[in-house]
mmCIF file as Biopython writes it, N, C-alpha, C and O atoms, coordinates in Angstrom:
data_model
#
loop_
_atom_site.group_PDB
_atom_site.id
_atom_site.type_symbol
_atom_site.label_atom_id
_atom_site.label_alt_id
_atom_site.label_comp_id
_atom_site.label_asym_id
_atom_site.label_entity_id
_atom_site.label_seq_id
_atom_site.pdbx_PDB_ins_code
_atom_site.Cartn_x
_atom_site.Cartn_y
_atom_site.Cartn_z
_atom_site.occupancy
_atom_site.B_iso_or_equiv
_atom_site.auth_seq_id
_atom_site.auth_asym_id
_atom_site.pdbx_PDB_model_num
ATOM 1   N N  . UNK A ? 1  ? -30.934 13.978  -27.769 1.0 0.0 1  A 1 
ATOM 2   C CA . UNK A ? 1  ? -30.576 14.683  -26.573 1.0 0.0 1  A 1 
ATOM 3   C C  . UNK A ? 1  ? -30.662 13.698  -25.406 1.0 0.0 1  A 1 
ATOM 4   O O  . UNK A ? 1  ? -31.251 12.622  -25.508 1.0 0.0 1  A 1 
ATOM 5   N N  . UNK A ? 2  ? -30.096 14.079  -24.378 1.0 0.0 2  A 1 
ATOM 6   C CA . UNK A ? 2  ? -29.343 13.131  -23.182 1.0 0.0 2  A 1 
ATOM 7   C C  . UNK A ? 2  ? -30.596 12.807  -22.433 1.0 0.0 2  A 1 
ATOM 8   O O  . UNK A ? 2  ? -31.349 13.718  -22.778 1.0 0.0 2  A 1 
ATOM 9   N N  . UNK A ? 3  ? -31.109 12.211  -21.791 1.0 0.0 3  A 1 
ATOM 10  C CA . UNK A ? 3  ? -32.252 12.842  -20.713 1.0 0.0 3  A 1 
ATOM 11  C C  . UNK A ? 3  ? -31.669 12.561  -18.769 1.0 0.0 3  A 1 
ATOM 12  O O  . UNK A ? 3  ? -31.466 11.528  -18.131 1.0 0.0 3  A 1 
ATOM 13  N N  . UNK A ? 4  ? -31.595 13.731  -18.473 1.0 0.0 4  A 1 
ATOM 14  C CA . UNK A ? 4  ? -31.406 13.871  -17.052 1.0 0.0 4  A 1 
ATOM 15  C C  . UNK A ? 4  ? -32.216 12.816  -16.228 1.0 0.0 4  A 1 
ATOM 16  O O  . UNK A ? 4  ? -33.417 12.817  -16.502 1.0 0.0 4  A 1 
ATOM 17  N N  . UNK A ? 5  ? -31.814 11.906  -15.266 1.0 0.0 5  A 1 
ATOM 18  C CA . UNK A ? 5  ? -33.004 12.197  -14.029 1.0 0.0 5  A 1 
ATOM 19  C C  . UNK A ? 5  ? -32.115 11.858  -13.032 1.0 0.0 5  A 1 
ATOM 20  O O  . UNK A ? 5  ? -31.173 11.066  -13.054 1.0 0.0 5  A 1 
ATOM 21  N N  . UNK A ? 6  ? -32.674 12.785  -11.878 1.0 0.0 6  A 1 
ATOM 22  C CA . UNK A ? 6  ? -32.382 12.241  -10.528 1.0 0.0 6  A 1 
ATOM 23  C C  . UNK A ? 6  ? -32.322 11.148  -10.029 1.0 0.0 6  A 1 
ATOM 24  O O  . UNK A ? 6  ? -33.329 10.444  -10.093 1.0 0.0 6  A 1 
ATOM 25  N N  . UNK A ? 7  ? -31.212 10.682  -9.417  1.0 0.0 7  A 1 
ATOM 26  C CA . UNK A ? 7  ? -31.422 9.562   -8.976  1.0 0.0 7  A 1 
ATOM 27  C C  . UNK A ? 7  ? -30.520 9.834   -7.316  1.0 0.0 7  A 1 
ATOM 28  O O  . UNK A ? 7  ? -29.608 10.617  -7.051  1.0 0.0 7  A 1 
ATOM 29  N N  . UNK A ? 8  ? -31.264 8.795   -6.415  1.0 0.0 8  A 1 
ATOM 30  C CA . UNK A ? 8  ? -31.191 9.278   -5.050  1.0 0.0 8  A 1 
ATOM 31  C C  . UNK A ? 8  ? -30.657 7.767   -4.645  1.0 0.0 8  A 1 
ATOM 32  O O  . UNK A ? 8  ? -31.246 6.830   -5.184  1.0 0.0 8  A 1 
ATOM 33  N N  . UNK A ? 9  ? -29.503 7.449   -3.665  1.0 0.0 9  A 1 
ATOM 34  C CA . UNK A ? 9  ? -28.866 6.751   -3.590  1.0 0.0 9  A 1 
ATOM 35  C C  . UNK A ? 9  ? -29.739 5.724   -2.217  1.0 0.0 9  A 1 
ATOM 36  O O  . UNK A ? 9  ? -30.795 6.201   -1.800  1.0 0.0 9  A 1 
ATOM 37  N N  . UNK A ? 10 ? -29.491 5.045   -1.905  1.0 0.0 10 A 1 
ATOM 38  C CA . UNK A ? 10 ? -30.553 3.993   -1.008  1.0 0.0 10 A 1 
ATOM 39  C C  . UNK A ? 10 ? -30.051 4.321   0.248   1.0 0.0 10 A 1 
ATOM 40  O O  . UNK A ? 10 ? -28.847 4.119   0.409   1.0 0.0 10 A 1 
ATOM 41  N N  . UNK A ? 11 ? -31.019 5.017   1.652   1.0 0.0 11 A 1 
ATOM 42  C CA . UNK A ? 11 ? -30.513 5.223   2.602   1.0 0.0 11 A 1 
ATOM 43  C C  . UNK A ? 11 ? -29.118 4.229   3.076   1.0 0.0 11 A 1 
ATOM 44  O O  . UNK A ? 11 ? -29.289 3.017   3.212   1.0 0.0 11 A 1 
ATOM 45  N N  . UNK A ? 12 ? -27.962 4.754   3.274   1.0 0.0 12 A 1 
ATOM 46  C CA . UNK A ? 12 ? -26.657 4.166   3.913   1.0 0.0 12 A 1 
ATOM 47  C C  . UNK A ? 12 ? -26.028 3.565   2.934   1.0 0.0 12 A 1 
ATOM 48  O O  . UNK A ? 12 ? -25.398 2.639   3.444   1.0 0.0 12 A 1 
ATOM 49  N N  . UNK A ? 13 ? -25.890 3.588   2.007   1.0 0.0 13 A 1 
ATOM 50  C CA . UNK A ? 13 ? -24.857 3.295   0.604   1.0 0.0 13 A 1 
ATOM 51  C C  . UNK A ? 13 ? -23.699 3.992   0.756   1.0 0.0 13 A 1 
ATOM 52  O O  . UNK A ? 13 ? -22.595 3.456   0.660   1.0 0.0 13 A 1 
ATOM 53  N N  . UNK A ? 14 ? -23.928 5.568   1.068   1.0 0.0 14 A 1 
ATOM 54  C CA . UNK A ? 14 ? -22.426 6.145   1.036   1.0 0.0 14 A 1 
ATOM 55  C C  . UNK A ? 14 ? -22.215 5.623   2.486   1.0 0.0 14 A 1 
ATOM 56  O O  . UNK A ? 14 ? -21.050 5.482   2.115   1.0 0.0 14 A 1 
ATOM 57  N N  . UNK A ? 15 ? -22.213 5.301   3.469   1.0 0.0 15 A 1 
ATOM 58  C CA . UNK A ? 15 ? -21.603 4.992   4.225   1.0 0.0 15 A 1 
ATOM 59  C C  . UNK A ? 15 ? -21.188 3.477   4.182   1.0 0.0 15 A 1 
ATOM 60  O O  . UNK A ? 15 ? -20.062 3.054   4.443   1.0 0.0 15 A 1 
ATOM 61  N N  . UNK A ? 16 ? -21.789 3.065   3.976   1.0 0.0 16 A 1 
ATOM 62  C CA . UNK A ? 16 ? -21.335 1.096   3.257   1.0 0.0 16 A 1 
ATOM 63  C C  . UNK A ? 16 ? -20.311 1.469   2.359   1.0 0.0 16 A 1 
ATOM 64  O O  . UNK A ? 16 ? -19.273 1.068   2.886   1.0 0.0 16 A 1 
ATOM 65  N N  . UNK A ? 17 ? -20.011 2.081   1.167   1.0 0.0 17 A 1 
ATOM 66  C CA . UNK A ? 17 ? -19.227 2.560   0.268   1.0 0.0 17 A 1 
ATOM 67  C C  . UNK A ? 17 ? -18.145 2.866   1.237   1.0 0.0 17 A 1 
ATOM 68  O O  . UNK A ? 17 ? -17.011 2.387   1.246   1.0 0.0 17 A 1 
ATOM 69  N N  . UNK A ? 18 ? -18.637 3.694   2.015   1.0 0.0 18 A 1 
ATOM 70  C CA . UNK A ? 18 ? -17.028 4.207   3.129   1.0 0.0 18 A 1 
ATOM 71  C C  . UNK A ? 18 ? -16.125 3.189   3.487   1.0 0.0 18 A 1 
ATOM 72  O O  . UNK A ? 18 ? -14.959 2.917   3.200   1.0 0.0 18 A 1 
ATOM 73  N N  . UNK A ? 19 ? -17.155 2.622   4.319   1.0 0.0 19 A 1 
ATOM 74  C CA . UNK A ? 19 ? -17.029 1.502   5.204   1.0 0.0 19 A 1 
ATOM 75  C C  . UNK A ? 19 ? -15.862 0.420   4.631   1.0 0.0 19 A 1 
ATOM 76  O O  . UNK A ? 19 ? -14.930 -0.067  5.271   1.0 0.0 19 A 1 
ATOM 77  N N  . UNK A ? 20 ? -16.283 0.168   2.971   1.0 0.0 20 A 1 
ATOM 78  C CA . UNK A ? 20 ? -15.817 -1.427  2.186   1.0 0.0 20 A 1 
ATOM 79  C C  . UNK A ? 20 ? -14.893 -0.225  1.528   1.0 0.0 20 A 1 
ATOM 80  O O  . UNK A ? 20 ? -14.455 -0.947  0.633   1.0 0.0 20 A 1 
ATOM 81  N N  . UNK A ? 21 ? -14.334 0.888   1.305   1.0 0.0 21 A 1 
ATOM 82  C CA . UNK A ? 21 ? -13.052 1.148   0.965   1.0 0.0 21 A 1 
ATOM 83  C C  . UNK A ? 21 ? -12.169 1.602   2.007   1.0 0.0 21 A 1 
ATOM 84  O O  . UNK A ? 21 ? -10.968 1.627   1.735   1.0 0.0 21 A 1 
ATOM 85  N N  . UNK A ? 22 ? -12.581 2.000   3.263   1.0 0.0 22 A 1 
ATOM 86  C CA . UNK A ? 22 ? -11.695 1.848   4.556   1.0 0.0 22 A 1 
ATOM 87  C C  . UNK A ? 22 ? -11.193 0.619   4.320   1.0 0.0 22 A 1 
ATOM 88  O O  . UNK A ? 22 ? -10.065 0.872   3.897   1.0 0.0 22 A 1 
ATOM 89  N N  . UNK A ? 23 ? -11.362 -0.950  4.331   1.0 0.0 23 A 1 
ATOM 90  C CA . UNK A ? 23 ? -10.820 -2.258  4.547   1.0 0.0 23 A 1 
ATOM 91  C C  . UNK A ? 23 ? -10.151 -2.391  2.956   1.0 0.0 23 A 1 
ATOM 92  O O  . UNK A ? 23 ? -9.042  -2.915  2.855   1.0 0.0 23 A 1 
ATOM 93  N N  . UNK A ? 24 ? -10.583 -2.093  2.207   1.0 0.0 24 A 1 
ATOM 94  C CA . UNK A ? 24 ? -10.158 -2.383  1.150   1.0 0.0 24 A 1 
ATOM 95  C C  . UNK A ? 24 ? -8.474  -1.504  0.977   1.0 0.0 24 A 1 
ATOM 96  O O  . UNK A ? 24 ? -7.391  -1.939  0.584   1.0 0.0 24 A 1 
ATOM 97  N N  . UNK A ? 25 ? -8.829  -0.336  1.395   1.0 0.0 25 A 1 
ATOM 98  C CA . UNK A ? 25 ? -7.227  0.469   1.870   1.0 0.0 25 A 1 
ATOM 99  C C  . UNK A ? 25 ? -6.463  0.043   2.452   1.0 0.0 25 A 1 
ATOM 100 O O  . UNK A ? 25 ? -5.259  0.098   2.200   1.0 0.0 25 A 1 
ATOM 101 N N  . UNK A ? 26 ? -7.131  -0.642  3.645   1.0 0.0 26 A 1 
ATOM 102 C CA . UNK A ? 26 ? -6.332  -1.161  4.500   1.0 0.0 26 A 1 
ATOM 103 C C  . UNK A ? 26 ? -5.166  -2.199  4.618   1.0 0.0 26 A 1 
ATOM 104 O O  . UNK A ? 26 ? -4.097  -2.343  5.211   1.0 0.0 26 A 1 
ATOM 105 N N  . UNK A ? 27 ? -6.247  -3.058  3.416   1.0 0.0 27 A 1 
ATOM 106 C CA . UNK A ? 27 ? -5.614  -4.329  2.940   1.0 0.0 27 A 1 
ATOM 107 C C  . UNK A ? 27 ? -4.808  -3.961  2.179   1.0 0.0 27 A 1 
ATOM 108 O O  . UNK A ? 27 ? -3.908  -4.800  2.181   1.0 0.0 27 A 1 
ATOM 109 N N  . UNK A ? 28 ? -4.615  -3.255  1.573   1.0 0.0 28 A 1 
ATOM 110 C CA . UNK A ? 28 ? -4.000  -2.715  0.414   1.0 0.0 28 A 1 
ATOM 111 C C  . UNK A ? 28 ? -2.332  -2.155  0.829   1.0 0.0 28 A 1 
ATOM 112 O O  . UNK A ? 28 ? -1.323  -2.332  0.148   1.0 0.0 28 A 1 
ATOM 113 N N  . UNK A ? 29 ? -2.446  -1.387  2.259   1.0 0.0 29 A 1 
ATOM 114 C CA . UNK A ? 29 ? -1.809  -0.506  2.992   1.0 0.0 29 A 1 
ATOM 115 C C  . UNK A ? 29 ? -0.760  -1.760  3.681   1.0 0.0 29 A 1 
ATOM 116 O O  . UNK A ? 29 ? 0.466   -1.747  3.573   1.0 0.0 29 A 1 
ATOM 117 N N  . UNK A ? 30 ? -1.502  -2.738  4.347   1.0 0.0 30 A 1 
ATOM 118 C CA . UNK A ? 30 ? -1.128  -3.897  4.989   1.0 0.0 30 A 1 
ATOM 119 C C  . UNK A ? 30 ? -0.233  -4.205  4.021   1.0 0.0 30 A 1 
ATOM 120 O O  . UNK A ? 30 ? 0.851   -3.656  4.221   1.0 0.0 30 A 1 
ATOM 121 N N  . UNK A ? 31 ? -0.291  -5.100  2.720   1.0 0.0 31 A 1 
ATOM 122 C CA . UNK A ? 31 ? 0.102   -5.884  1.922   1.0 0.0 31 A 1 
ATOM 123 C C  . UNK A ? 31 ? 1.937   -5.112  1.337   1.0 0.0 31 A 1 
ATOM 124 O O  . UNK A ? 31 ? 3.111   -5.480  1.306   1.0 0.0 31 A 1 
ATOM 125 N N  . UNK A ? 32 ? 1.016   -3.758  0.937   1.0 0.0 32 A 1 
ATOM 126 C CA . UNK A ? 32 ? 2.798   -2.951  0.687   1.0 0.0 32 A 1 
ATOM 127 C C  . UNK A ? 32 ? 3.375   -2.575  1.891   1.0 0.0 32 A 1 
ATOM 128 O O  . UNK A ? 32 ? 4.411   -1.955  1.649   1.0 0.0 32 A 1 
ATOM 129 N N  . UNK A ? 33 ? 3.130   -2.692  3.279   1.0 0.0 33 A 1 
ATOM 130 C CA . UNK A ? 33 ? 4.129   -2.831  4.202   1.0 0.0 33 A 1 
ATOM 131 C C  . UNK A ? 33 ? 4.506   -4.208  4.481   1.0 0.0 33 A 1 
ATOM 132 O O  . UNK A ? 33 ? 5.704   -4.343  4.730   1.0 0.0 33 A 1 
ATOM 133 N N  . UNK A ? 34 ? 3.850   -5.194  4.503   1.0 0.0 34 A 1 
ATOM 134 C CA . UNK A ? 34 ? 4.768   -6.725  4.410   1.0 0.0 34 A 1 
ATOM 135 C C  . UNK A ? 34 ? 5.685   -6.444  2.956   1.0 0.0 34 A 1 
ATOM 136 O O  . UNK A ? 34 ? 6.861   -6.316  3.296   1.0 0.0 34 A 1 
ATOM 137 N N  . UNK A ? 35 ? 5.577   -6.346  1.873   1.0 0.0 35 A 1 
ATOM 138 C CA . UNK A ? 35 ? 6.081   -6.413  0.572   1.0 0.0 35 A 1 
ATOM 139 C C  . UNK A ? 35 ? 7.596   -5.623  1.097   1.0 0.0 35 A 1 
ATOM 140 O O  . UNK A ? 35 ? 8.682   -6.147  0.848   1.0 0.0 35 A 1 
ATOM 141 N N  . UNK A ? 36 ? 7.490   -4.433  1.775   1.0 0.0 36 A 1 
ATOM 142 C CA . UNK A ? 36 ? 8.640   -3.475  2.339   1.0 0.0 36 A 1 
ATOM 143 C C  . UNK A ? 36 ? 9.422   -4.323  3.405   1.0 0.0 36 A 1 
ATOM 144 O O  . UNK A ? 36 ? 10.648  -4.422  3.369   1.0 0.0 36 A 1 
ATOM 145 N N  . UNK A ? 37 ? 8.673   -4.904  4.315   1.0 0.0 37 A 1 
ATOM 146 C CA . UNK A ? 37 ? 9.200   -5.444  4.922   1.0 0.0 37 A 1 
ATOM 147 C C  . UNK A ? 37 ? 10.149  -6.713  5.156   1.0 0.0 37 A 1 
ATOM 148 O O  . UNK A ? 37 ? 11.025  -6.912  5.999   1.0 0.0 37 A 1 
ATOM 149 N N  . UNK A ? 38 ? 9.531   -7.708  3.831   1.0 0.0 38 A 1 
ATOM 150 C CA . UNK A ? 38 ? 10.163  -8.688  3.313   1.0 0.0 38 A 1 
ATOM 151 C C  . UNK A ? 38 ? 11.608  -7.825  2.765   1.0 0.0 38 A 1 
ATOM 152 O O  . UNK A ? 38 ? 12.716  -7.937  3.290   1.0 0.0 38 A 1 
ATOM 153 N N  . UNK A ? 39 ? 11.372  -7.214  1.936   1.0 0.0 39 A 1 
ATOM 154 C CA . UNK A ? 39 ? 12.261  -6.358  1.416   1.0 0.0 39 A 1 
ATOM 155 C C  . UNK A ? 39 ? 13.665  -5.617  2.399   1.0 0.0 39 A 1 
ATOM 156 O O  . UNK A ? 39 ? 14.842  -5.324  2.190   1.0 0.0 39 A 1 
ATOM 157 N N  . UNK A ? 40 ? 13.058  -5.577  3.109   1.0 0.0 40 A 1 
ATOM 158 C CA . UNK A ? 40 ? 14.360  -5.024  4.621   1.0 0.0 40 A 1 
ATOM 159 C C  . UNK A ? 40 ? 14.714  -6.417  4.995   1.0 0.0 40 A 1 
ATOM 160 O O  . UNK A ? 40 ? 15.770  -6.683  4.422   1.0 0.0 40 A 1 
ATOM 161 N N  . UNK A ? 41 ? 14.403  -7.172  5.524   1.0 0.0 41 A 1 
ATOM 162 C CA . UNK A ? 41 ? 14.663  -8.123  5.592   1.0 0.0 41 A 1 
ATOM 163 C C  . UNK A ? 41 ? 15.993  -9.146  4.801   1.0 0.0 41 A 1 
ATOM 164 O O  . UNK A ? 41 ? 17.058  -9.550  5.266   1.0 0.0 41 A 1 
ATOM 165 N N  . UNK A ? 42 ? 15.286  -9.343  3.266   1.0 0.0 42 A 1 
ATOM 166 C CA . UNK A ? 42 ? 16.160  -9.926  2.446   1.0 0.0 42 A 1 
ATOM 167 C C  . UNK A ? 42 ? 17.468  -8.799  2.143   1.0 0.0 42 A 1 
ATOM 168 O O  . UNK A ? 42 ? 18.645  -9.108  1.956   1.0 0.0 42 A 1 
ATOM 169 N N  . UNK A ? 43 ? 16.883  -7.422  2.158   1.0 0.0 43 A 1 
ATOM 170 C CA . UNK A ? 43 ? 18.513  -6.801  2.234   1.0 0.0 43 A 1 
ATOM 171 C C  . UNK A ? 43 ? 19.555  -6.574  3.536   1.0 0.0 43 A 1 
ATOM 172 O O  . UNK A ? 43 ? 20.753  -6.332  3.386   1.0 0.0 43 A 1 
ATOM 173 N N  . UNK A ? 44 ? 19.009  -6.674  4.602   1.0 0.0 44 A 1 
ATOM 174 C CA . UNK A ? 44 ? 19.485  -6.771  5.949   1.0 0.0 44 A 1 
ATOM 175 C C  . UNK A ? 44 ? 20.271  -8.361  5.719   1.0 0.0 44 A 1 
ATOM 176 O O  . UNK A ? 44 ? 20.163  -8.676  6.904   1.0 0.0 44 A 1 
ATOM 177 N N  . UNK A ? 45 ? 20.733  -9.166  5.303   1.0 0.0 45 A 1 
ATOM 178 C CA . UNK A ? 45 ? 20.784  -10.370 5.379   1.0 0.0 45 A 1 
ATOM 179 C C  . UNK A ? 45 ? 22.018  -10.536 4.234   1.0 0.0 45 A 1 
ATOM 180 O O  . UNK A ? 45 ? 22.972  -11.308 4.137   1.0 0.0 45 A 1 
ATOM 181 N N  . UNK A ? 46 ? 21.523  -9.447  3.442   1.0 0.0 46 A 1 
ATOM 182 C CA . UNK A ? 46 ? 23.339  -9.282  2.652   1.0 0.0 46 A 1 
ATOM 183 C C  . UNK A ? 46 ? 24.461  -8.413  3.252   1.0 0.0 46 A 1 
ATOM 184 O O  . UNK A ? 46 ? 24.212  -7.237  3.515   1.0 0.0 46 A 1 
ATOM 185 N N  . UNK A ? 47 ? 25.667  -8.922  3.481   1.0 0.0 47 A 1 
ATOM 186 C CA . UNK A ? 47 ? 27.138  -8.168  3.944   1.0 0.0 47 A 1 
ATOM 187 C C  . UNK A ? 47 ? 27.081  -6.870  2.841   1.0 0.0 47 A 1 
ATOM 188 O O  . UNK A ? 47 ? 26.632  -6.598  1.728   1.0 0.0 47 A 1 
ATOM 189 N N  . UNK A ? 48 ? 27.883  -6.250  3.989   1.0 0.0 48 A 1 
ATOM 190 C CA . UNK A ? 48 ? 28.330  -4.919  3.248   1.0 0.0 48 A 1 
ATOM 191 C C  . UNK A ? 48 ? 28.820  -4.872  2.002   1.0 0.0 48 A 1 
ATOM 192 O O  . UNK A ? 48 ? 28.526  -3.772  1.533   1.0 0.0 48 A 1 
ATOM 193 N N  . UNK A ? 49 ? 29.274  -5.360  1.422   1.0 0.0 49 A 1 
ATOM 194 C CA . UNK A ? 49 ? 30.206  -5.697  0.001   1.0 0.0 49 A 1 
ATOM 195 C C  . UNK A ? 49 ? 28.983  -6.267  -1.112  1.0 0.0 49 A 1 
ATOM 196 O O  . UNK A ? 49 ? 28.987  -6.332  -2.341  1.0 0.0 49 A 1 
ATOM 197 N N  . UNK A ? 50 ? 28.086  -6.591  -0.216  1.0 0.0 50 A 1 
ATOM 198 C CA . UNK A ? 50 ? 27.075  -6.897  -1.250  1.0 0.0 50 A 1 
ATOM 199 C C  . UNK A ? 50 ? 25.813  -6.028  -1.670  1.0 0.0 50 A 1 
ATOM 200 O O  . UNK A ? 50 ? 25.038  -6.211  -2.609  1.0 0.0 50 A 1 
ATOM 201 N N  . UNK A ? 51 ? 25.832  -4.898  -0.579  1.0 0.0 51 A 1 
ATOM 202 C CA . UNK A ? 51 ? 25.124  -3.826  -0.542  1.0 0.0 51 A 1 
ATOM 203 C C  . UNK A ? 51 ? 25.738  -2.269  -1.302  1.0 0.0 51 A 1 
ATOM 204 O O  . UNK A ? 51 ? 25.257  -1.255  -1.808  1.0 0.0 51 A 1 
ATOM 205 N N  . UNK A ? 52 ? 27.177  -2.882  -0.980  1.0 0.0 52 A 1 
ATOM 206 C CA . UNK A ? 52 ? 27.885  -1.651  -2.153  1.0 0.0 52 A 1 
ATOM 207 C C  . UNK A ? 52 ? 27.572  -1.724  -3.327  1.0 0.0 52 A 1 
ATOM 208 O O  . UNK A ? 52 ? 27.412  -0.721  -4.021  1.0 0.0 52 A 1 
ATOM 209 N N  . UNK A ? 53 ? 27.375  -3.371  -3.913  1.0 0.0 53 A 1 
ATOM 210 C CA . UNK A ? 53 ? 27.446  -3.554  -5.237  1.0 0.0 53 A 1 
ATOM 211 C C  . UNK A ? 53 ? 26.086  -3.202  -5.468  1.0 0.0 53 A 1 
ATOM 212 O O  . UNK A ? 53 ? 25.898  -2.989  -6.666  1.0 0.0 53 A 1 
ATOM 213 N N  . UNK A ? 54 ? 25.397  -3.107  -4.993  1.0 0.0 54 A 1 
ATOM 214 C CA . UNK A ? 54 ? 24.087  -2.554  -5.370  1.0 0.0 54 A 1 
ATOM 215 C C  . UNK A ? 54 ? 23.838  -0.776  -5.407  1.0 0.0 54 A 1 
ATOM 216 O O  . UNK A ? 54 ? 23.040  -0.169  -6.121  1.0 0.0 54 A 1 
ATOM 217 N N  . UNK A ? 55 ? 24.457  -0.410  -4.756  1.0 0.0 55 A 1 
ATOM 218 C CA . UNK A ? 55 ? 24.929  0.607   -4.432  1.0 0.0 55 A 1 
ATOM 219 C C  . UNK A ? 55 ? 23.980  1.148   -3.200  1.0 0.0 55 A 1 
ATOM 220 O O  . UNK A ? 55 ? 23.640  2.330   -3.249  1.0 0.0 55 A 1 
ATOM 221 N N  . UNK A ? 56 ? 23.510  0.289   -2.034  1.0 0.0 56 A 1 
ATOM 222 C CA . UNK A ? 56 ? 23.062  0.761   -0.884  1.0 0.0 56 A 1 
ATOM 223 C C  . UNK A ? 56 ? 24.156  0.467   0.388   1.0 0.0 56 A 1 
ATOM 224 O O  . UNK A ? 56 ? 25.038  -0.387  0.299   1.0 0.0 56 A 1 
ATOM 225 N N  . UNK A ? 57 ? 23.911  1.461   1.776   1.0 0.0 57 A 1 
ATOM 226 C CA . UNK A ? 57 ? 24.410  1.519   2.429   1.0 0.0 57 A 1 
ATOM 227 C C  . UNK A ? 57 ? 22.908  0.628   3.293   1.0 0.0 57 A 1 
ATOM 228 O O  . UNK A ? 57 ? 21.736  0.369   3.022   1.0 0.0 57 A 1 
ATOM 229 N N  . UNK A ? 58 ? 24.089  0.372   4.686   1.0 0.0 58 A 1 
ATOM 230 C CA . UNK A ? 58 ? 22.972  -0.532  6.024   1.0 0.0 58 A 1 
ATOM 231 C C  . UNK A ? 58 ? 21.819  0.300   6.469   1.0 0.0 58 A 1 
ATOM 232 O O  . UNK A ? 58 ? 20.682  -0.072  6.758   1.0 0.0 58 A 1 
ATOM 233 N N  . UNK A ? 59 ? 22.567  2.053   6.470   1.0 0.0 59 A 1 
ATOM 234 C CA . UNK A ? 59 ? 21.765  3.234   6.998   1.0 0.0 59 A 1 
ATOM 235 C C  . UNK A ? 59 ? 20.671  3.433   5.634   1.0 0.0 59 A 1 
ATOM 236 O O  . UNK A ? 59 ? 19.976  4.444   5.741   1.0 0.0 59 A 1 
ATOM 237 N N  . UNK A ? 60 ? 20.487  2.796   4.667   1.0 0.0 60 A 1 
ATOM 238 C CA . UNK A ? 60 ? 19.332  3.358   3.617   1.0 0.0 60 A 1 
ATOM 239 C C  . UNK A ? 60 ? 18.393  1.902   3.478   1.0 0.0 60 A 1 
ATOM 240 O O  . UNK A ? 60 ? 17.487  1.719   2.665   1.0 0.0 60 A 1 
ATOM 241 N N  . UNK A ? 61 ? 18.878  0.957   4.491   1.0 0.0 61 A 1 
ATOM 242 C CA . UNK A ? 61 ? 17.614  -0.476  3.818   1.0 0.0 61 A 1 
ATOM 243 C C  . UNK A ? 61 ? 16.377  0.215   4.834   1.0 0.0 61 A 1 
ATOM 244 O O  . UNK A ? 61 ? 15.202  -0.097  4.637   1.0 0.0 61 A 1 
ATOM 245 N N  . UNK A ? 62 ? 16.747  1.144   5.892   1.0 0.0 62 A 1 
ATOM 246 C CA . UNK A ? 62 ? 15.225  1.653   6.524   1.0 0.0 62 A 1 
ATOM 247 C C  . UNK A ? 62 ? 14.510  2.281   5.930   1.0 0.0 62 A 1 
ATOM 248 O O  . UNK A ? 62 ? 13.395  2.245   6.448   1.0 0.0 62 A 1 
ATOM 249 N N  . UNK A ? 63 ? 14.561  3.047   4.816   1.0 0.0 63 A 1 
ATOM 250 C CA . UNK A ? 63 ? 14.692  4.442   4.052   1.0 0.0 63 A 1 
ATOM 251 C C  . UNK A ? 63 ? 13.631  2.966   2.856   1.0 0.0 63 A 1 
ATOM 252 O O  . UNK A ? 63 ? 13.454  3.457   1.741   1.0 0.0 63 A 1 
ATOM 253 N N  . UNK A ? 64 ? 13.163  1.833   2.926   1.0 0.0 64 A 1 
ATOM 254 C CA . UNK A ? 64 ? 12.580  1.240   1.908   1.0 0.0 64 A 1 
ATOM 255 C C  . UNK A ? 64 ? 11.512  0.632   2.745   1.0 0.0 64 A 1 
ATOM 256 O O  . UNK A ? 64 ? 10.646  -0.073  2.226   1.0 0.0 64 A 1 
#
């Protein structure tokens, strides 16, 4: 059989815990909006004829 015990976390852990996955989101949040942004970018930079063949319009590279 299992044995239970309480265990009580060290004053300010959950808030340190908060704290280091706020930045850790952040970074995270940061990184896939450059990744998007590169991304508008390199498709903003192809002519229309090259955006058909992909099958996007100028009005949908914001929409990424």
């Amino acid at each position: 059989m299992a044995n239970a015990s309480n265990v009580i976390a060290p004053a300010g852990s959950v808030a340190v815990l908060r704290a280091v996955d706020f930045f850790f989101n952040l970074r995270t949040k940061l990184a896939d909006w450059n990744e998007a942004r590169i991304t508008r970018k390199a498709l903003s930079s192809l002519t229309d004829a090259q955006l058909e063949d992909i099958g996007l319009t100028r009005a949908e590279i914001q929409a990424i």
